[in-house]
N, C-alpha and C positions, 0 to 999 in steps of 0.2 A: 618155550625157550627163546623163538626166534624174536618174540616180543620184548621179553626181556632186554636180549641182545639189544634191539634198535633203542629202547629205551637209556640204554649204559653208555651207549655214543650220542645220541641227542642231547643228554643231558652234558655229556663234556661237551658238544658243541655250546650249547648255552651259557657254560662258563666261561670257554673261551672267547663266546662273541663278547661277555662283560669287559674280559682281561684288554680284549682289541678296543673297544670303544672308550675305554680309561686309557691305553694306551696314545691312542688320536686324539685326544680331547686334551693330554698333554702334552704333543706334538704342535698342536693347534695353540696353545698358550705360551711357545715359544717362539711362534712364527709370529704370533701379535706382539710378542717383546721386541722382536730384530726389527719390526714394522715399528716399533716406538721409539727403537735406537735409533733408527736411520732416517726418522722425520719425512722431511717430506723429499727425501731423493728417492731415487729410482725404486721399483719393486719387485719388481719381474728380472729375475737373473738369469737367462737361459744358459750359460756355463754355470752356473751351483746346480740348476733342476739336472744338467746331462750329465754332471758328475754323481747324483744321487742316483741317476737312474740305472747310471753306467752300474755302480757297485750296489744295488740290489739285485739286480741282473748277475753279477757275479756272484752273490750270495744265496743266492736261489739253488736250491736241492731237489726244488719239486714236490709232488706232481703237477703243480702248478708250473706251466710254460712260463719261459723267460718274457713272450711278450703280454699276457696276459698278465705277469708279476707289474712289468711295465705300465700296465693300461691303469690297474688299479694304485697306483703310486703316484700317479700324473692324475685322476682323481682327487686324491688325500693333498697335494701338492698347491691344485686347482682351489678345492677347499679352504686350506690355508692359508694360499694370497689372499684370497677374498676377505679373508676379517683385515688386511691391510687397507685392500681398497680393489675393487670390484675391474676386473680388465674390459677394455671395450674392443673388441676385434672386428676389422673389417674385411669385409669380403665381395667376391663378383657374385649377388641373388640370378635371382631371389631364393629365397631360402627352400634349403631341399638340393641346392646344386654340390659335387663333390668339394667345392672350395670353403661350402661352410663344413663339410665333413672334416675336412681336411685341419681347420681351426677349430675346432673342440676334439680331435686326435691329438693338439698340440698344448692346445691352451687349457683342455678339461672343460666339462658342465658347469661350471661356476662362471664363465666367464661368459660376458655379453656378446651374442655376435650381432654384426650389424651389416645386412644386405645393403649393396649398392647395387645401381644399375650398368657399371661399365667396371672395369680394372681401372681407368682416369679417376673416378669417383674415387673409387676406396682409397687409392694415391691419396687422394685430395685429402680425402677426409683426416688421417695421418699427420699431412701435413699441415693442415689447420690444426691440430690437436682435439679433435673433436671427438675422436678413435686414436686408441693406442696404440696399434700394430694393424700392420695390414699381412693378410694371408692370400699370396697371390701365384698361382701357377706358373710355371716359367721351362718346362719341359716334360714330354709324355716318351716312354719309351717306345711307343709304333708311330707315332705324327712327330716328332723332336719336337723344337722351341718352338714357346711359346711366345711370338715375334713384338707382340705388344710391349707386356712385362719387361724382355728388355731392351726397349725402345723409352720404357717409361724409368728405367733406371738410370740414364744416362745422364740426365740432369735434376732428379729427385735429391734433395736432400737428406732422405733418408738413408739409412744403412743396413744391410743384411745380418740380423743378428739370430736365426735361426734356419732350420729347414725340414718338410714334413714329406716323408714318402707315404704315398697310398696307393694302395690294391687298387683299380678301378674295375671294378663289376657292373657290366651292363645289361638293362633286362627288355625287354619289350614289353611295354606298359600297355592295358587297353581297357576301357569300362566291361565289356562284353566279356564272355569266356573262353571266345573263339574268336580265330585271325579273318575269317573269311569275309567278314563287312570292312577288314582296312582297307581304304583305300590312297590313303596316304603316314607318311613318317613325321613326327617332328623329331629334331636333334639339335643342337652344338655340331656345327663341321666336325671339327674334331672325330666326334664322338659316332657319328655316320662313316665314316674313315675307317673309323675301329670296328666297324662291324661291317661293313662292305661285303664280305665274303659270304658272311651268315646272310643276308640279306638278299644278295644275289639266289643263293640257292634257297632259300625258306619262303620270300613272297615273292607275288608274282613280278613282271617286268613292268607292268602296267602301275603301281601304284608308288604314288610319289615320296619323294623324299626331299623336305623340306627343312631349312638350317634356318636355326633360333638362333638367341643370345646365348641359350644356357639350356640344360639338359629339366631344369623344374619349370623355366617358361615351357618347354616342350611336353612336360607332365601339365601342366594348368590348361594347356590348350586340348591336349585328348580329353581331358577331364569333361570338355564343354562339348564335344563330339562326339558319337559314337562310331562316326567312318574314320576315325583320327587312331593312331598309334604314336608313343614314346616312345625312346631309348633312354631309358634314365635309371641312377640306382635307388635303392632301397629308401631313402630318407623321401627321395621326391615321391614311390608306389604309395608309402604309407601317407603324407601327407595329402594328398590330393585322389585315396581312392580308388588307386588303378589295381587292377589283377597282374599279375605276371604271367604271361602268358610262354615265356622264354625266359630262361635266367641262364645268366653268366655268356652273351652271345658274343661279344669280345672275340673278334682273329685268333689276336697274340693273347695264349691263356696267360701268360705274365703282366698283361699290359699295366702298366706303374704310370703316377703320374708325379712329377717332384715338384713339391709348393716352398717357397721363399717366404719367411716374414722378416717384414721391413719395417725399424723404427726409429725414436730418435737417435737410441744410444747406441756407444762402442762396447764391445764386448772383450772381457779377457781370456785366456788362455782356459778350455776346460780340459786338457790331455789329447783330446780326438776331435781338431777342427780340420775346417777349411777359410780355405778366403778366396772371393773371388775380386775378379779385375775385369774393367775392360781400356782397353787399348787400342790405339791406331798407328799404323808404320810413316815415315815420311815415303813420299811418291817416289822411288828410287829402287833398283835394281837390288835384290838380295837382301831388303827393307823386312820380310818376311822372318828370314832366318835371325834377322837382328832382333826380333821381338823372342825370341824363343832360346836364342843360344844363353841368355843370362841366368834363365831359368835352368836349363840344363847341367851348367857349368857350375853351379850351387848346390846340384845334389836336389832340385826342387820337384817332385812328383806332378807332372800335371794329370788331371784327371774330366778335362771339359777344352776344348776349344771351338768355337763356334763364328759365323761371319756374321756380319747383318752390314746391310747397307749405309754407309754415314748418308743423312742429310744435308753435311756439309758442303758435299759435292758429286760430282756426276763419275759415277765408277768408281770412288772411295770406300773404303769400307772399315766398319769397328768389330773388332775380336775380342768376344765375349770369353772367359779362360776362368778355370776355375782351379784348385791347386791346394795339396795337401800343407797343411800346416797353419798358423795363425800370424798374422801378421807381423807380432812380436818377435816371431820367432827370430832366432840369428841368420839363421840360412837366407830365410824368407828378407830380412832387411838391406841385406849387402845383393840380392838378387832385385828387390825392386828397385834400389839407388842404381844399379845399372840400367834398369831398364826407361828409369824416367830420362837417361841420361839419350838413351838411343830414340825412345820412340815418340811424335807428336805427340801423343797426349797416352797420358794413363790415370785411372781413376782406379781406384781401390771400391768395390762397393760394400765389403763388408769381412770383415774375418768371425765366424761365428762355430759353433758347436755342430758336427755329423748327427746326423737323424737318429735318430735309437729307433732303429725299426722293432 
């Protein structure tokens, strides 16, 4: 009987894998239409992908999780640009580090990703058009900003038209089976930071800890050692070999890390953005509150404000702000015309779509 049984659902599943596969294949042949209507402008529309994802996620009943629903629509999605024309993303390598995770979480399997050797690089690459988006970290919830990224926004011509949250899982990578031949760490600062605690109490006081570019240089180098240890995730264990000798050794069990992509184009309104800014006060008494009261006074949600030092001069500083709504918006309009009005400089970097975690 129970053969039977397995039999009478197997074989619906069979039928239904046909019904889903004719169903994509003519999803797929609508997405190479809109690719033939619109020639050769843009492809990639990250407010239409977060409106689809938005309301399949609402339509989702289950048992399938809403982010799982997510993962495989951003697949089919990925899939589908691609008969348009194939995306180039760039990222801080080498490959295996969470910044390429981060862009094929966003962009899907379809899409090319392209290691660089620095955050400047991949900039670069962008902005040569060589690569068509760049995927670049820009804050961690236990280390904050990432000081580069926006350092590298401030005069990029590019624009912020998306953004990808991810889990960060860290493991302690090693050829051997057993911790007792480490004698030293690679890592990303960073990523040594975030595991500081486990570390102190797990190996001993004697063995070093050494800060790489990137958490896969850090996996390539234990790979060639066997006194050598990692801190890296899953994409760089599997690429390069290593055992996991420790998973998930991360402090903060939440530890998140938020990635920005940056391109050419503007983006419009998908129902659930953001926009960020940065800005600088004139040297002047109460220059602070002037940057902030406009925002206030419009009803405008912020939701990031950060310092970083200007370059322009000695004790100056640029406030990086990030803030509910799209640019377009009304509130948001009559809010930034006052504020260009008050403050040295403001720069818009991008008004783009909320993450779909």
């Amino acid at each position: 009987m129970s053969e039977e049984l397995l039999k009478t659902h197997r074989d619906a599943i069979d039928g239904i894998d046909a019904q889903v596969l004719a169903l994509l294949n003519q999803r797929a042949q609508h997405a190479r239409t809109i690719g033939e209507i619109k020639g050769s402008g843009v492809v990639y529309r990250p407010e239409r992908e977060a409106q689809v994802l938005s309301r399949i996620k609402s339509l989702n009943r289950g048992p399938l999780s809403g982010e799982a629903v997510a993962r495989l629509f951003r697949e089919i999605m990925s899939a589908c640009l691609a008969l348009e024309r194939p995306l180039t993303i760039a990222f801080l390598g080498p490959e295996g580090t969470f910044s390429q995770a981060a862009a094929i979480k966003h962009f899907g399997h379809a899409a090319t990703t392209h290691a660089c050797a620095s955050i400047d690089e991949a900039f670069r690459a962008v902005e040569a058009r060589t690569a068509d988006y760049v995927v670049a970290p820009v804050e961690n919830s236990t280390e904050g900003a990432v000081g580069r990224t926006l350092d590298l926004m401030v005069n990029s011509p590019l624009s912020i038209c998306g953004e990808v949250v991810l889990r960060i899982h860290h493991h302690l990578l090693h050829l051997g089976p057993e911790r007792g031949a480490i004698k030293r760490v690679y890592s990303h600062a960073q990523s040594l930071a975030q595991c500081h605690e486990w570390l102190n109490k797990n190996l001993p006081a004697d063995v070093e800890r050494i800060s790489v570019a990137s958490n896969a240089e850090a996996a390539r180098l234990a790979s060639l050692d066997a006194t050598s240890a990692a801190i890296a995730g899953d994409a760089a264990a599997e690429k390069f070999g290593l055992n996991k000798l420790a998973e998930n050794i991360e402090d903060e069990p939440n530890n998140t890390t938020r990635f920005l992509v940056l391109g050419h184009q503007q983006t419009t309104a998908s129902g659930r953005d953001k926009t960020s800014l940065v800005i600088s006060a004139p040297n002047r008494p109460g220059a602070l509150h002037s940057l902030i009261e406009p925002l206030a006074r419009h009803g405008v949600s912020m939701t990031k404000f950060e310092s970083r030092p200007s370059r322009a001069g000695l004790w100056e500083y640029l406030f990086f702000v990030d803030i509910e709504g799209h640019a377009s918006d009304d509130k948001l309009i009559g809010a930034l015309a006052e504020l260009r009005q008050t403050a040295a400089f403001v720069k818009v970097l991008g008004a783009y779509p909320a993450a779909v975690l």
